[in-house]
C-alpha positions in Angstrom: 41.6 154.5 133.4 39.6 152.4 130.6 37.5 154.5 127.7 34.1 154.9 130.0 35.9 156.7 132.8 38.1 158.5 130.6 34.6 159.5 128.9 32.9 160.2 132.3 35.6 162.4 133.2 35.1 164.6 130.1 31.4 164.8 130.8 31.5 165.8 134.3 33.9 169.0 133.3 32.6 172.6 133.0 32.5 174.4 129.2 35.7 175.7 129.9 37.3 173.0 130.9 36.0 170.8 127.8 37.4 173.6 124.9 41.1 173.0 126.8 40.6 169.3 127.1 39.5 169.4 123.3 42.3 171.6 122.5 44.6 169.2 124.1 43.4 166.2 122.4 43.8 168.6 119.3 47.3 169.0 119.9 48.2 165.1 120.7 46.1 164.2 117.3 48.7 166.5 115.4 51.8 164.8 116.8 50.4 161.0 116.0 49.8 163.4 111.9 53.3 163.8 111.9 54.7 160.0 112.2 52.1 159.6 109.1 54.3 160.8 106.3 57.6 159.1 107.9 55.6 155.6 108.2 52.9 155.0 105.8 52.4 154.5 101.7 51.2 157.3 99.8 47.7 155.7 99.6 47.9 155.2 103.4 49.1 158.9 104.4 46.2 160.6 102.2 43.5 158.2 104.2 44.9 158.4 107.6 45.4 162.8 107.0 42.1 162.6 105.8 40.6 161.4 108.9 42.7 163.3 110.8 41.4 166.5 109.5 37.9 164.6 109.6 38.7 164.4 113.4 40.0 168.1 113.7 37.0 169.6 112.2 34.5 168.2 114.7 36.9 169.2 117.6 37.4 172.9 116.9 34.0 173.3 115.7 32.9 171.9 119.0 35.4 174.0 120.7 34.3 177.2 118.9 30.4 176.2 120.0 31.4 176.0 123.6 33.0 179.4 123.3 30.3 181.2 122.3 27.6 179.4 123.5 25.8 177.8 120.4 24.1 174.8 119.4 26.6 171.8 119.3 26.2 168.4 119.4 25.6 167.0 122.6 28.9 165.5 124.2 27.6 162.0 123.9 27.1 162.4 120.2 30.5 164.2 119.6 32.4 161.3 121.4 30.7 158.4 118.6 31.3 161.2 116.2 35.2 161.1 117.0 34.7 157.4 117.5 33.0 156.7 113.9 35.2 158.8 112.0 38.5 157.5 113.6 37.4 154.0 112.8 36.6 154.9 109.4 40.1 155.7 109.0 41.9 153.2 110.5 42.8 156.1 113.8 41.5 154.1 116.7 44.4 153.5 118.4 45.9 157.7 117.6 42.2 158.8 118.9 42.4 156.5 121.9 45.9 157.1 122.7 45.3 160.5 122.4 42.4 160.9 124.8 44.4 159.0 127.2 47.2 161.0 127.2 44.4 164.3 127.9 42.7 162.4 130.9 46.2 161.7 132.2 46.6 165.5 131.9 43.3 166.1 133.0 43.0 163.8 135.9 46.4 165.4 137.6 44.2 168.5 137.9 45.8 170.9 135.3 42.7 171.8 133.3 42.4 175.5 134.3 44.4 176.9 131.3 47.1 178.2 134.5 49.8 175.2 133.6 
């Protein structure tokens, strides 16, 4: 599945759907967080945790505004928003790896919260 299809298949899920595939990605972020501090410099591990709380507060304040309904930023600008700020901090390849791991999830069907 490349980055377009992994995108498409975000976009085509319900509300629902998006806060536990957001949630998910959430998640598989945090374990990439934790190899941080066991393989990068000091310098390194406060730019890369940056970003990844960059990256974290985007996701769970999207996740709250599907919840409850609000204004948000439309999926399309939330994915070059995660895009932007994971190349700003050198987390392309945790964000990408990441998302892939939630399509995989995603695409095998479990994305109703009941596995």
């Amino acid at each position: 599945m490349n980055d377009q299809e992994m995108k498409d298949q975000y976009m085509a899920l319900s509300n629902a759907q998006k806060q536990i595939y957001l949630a998910r990605l959430s998640h598989y972020l945090t374990i990439h967080g934790r190899g941080f501090a066991l393989d990068l410099s000091i310098d390194e591990q406060v730019r890369a945790f940056t970003g990844l709380n960059e990256l974290h507060h985007q996701i769970s304040g999207h996740i709250a505004a599907l919840g409850i309904d609000r204004e948000r930023y439309p999926e399309e600008v939330l994915w070059q928003i995660l895009a932007e700020t994971a190349g700003t901090y050198g987390l392309s390849g945790c964000l990408r790896s990441s998302i892939r791991k939630v399509s995989k999830y995603t695409n095998s069907g479990r994305t109703s919260g009941r596995n």
